[in-house]
C-alpha positions as CSV (number, residue, x, y, z in Angstrom):
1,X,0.0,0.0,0.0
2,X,2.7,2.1,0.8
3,X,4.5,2.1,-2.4
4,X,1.0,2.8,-4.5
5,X,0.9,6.2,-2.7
6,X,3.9,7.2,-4.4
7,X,2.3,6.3,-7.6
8,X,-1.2,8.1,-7.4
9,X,-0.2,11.5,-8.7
10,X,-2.7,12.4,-11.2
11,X,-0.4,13.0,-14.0
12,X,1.5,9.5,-13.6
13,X,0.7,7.6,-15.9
14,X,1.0,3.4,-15.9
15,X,1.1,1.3,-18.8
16,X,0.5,-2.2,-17.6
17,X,1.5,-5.3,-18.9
18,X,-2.2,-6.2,-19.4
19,X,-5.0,-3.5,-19.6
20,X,-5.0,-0.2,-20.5
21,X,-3.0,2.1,-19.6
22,X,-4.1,4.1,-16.7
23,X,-3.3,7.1,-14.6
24,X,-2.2,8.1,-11.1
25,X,-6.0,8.9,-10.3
26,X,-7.1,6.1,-10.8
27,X,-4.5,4.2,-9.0
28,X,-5.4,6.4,-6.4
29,X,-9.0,5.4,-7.0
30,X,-8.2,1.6,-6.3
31,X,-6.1,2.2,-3.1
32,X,-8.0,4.0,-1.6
33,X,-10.8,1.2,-2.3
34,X,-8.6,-1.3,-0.9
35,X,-8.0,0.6,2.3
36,X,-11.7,1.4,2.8
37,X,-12.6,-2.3,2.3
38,X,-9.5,-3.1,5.1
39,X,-10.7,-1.0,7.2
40,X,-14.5,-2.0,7.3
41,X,-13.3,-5.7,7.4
42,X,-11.0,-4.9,10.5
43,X,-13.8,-3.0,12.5
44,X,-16.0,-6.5,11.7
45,X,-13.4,-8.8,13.1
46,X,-13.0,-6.6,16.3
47,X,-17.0,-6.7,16.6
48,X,-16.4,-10.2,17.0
49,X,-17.9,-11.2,13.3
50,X,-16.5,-14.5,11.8
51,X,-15.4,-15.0,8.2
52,X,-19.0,-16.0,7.0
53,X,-20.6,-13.2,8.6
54,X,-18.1,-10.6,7.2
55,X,-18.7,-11.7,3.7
56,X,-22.3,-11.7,4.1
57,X,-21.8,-8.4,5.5
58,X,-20.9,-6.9,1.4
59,X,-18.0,-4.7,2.7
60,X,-17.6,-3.7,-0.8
61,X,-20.9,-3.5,-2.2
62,X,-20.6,0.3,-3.0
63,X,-17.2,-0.5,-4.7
64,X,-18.8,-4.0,-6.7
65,X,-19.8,-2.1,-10.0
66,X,-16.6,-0.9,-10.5
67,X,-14.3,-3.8,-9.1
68,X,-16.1,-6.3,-8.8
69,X,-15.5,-7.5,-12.2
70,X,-12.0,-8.8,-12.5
71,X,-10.8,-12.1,-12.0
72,X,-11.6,-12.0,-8.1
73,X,-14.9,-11.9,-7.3
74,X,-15.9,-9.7,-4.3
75,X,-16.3,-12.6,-1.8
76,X,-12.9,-14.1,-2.6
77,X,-11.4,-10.8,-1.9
78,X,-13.2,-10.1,1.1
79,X,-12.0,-13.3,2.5
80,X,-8.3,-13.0,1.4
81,X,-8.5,-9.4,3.5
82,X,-10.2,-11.1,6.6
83,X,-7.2,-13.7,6.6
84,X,-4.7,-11.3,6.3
85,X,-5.9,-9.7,9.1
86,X,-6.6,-12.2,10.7
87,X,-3.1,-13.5,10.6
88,X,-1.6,-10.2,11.8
């Protein structure tokens, strides 16, 4: 996460090795998804919610339409960030 935020200046630009090539903005864009999403899954695990209930839970549902698309589906991601926590 850390070394994205050096990356998110608007006029950066990124040319992947697959997709299109992309800007600092929306770089930022993603990261800033990815820490909302840690953060809402962190507050669930120290309400006491177990892996199920977090994914039932949608932590990303406002972020699905434009994410949720890839080659992860929003469950698997949710439950790769609840492990990782989880292991911390």
């Amino acid at each position: 996460m850390k070394a994205l935020d050096s990356w998110t200046d608007g006029a950066f630009q990124i040319v992947p090795a697959r997709g299109k090539v992309t800007n600092g903005a929306s770089l930022k864009a993603f990261h800033d998804m990815i820490v909302t999403v840690r953060d809402r899954v962190r507050g669930m695990i120290f309400s006491g919610s177990s892996e199920a209930d977090v994914v039932a839970g949608r932590p990303t549902s406002d972020f699905d339409a434009q994410w949720g698309h890839g080659r992860v589906r929003p469950e698997e991601f949710v439950k790769e960030v609840y492990a990782a926590l989880k292991g911390q």
